[in-house]
C-alpha positions in Angstrom: 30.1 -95.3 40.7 28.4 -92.1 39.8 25.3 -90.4 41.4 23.0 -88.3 40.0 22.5 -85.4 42.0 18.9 -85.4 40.8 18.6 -81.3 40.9 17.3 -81.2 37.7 14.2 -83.6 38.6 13.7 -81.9 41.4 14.3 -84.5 43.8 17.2 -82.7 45.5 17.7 -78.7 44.8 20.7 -77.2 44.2 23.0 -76.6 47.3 21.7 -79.4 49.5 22.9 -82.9 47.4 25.9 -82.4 49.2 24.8 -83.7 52.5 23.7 -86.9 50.3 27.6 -87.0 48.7 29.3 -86.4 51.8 27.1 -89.8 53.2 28.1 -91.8 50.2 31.3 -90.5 50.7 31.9 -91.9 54.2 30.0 -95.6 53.4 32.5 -95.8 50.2 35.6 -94.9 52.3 34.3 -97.6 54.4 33.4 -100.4 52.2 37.1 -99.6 50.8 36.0 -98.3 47.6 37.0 -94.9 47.6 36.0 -93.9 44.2 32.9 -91.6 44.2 32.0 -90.0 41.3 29.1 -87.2 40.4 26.5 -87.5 37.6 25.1 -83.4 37.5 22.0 -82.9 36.2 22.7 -79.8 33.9 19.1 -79.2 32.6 15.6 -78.6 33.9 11.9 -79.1 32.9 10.1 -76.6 30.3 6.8 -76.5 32.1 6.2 -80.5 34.2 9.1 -82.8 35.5 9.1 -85.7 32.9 6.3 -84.5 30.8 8.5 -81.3 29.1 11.1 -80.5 27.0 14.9 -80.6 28.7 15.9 -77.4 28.7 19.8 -76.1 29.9 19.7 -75.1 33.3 21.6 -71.2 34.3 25.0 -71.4 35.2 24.4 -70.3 38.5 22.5 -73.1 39.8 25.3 -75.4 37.8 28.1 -73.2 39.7 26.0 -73.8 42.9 25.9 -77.5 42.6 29.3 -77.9 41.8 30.5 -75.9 44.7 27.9 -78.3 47.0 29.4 -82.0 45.7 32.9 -81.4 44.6 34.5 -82.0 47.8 33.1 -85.4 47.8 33.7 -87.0 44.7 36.3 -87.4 42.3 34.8 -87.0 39.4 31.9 -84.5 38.0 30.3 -85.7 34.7 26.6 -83.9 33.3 24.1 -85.8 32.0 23.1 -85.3 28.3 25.9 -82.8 27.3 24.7 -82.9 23.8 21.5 -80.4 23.4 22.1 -78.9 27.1 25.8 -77.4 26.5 26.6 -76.3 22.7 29.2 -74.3 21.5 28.2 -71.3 19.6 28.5 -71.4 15.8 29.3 -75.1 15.8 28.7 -76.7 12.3 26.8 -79.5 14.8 24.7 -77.0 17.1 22.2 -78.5 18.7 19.5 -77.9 21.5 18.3 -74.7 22.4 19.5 -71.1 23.1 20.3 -71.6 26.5 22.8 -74.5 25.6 24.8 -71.9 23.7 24.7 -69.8 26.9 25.3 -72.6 29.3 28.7 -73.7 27.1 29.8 -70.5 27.3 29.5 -69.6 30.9 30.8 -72.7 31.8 33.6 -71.8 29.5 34.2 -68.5 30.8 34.2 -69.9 34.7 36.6 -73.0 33.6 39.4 -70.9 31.8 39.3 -69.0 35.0 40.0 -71.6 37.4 42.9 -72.9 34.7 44.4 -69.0 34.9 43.5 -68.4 31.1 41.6 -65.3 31.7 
């Protein structure tokens, strides 16, 4: 099962989902299904929640809320990868300047915790 953290609706802000992981954490142990997985909400709102454009959220809030529900789950995926991350120069770019800069911050802070940089 995977929860959305809901940060980028701004249901939850970034750095306090985790108290809501760590709960769903301790009834899944409990119900014996240990499994627990994250759905991160990598984007935000251009002006209104549901009434904007998605835009990619900074890196730092993305950092923050990975650092807030990681010890809980097992799993991290992002919602809508395609438009909110995108590799620079890619013959299938898509979305908008700050999905080039999200990819590559995100890029930059994975090869680090693999020891590539």
């Amino acid at each position: 099962m995977a929860y959305q953290d809901e940060v980028g609706v701004k249901k939850t802000k970034a750095g306090t989902a985790g108290k809501y992981f760590e709960e769903l954490y301790y009834m899944h142990n409990k119900a014996g299904r240990s499994r627990l997985w994250a759905d991160l909400e990598v984007f935000e709102f251009e002006k209104d929640v549901y009434d904007s454009a998605l835009i990619s959220s900074s890196f730092d809030r993305v950092i923050t809320q990975l650092e807030d529900i990681s010890p809980f789950v097992e799993n991290i995926l992002i919602y809508q990868y395609v438009g909110l991350m995108s590799k620079p120069d890619s013959i299938a770019g898509a979305g908008h300047k700050r999905a080039e800069k999200l990819y590559v911050d995100y890029m930059r802070w994975f090869n680090k915790q693999r020891g590539l940089v």
